[in-house]
C-alpha positions as CSV (number, residue, x, y, z in Angstrom):
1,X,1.9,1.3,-4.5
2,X,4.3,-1.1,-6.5
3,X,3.4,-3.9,-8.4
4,X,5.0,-5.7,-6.0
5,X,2.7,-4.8,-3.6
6,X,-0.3,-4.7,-5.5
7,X,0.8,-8.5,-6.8
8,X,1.3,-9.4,-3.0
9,X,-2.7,-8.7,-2.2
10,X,-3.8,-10.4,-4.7
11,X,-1.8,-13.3,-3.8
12,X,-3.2,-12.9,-0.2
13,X,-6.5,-12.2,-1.3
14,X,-6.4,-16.1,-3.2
15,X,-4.8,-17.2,-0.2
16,X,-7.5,-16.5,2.7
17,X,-10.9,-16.1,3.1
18,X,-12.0,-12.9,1.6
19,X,-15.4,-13.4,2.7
20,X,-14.1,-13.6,6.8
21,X,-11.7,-10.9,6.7
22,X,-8.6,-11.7,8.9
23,X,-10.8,-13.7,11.3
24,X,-9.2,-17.1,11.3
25,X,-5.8,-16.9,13.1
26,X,-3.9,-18.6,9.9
27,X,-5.1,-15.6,7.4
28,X,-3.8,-13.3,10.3
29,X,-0.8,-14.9,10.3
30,X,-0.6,-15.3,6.1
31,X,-1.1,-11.8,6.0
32,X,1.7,-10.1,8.5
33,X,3.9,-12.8,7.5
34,X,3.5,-11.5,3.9
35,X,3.9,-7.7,4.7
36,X,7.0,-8.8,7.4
37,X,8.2,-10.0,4.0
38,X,7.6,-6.7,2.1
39,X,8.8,-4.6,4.3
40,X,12.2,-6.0,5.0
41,X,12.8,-6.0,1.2
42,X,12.0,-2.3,0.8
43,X,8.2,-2.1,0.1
44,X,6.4,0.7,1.5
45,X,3.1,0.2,2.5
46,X,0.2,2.6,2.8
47,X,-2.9,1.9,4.6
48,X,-4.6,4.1,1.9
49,X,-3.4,2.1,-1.0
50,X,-3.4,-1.7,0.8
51,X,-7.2,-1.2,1.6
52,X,-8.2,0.1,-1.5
53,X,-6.2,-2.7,-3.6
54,X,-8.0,-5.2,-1.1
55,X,-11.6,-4.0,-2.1
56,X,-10.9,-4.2,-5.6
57,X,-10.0,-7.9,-4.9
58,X,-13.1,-8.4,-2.8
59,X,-12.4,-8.2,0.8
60,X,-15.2,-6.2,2.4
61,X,-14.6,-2.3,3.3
62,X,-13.8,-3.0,6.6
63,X,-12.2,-6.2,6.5
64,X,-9.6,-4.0,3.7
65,X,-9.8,-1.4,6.3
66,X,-8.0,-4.1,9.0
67,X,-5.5,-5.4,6.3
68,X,-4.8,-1.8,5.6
69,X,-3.7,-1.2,9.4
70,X,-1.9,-4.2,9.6
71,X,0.4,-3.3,6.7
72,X,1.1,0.1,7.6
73,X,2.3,-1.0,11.1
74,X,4.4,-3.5,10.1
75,X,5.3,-1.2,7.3
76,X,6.3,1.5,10.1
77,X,8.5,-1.0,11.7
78,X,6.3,-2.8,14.4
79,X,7.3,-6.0,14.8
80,X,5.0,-8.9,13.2
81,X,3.9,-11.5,15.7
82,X,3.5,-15.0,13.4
83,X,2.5,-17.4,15.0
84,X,3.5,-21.2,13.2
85,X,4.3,-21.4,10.1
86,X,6.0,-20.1,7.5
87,X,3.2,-19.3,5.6
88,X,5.0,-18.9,2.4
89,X,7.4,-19.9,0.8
90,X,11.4,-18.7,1.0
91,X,11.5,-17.3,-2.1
92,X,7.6,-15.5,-2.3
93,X,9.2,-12.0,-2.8
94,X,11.5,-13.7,-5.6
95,X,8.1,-15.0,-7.3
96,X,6.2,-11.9,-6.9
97,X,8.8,-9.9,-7.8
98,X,9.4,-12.3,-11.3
99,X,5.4,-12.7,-11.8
């Protein structure tokens, strides 16, 4: 996983509930809206690697195990269904990528 990527969870993980996993439809939405991000600038993403890097930022095993899924399917090319927002900012790969 890239820094990129690990920087991006950590970001998410400050961002959302930990504690609720991906239960409330606006961390849903925070968190394929961040991968949709990664992956059209190049990221991979593992399911592997996302859920372990979640657990060590405390999401719960299986709440990791979700985000994990998540990214690897967007990261495979399904498309991300966001609903509102944007949930970040324009230039969020510019900042993770300059953090």
């Amino acid at each position: 996983m890239t820094t990129t990527v690990e920087k991006a969870i950590k970001m998410l993980s400050r961002a959302v509930n930990v504690s609720t996993g991906l239960l409330h439809p606006n961390d849903m939405n925070k968190a394929r809206e961040l991968f949709s991000i990664l992956h059209k600038n190049g990221e991979v993403l593992v399911k592997s690697e996302v859920s372990q890097s979640a657990i060590s930022h405390g999401w719960r095993p299986e709440d990791a195990d979700e985000l994990g899924s998540i990214a690897q399917q967007i990261g495979e090319g399904k498309a991300a269904r966001v609903k509102d927002g944007p949930w970040w900012k324009s230039d969020i790969y510019a900042q993770l990528m300059a953090s």
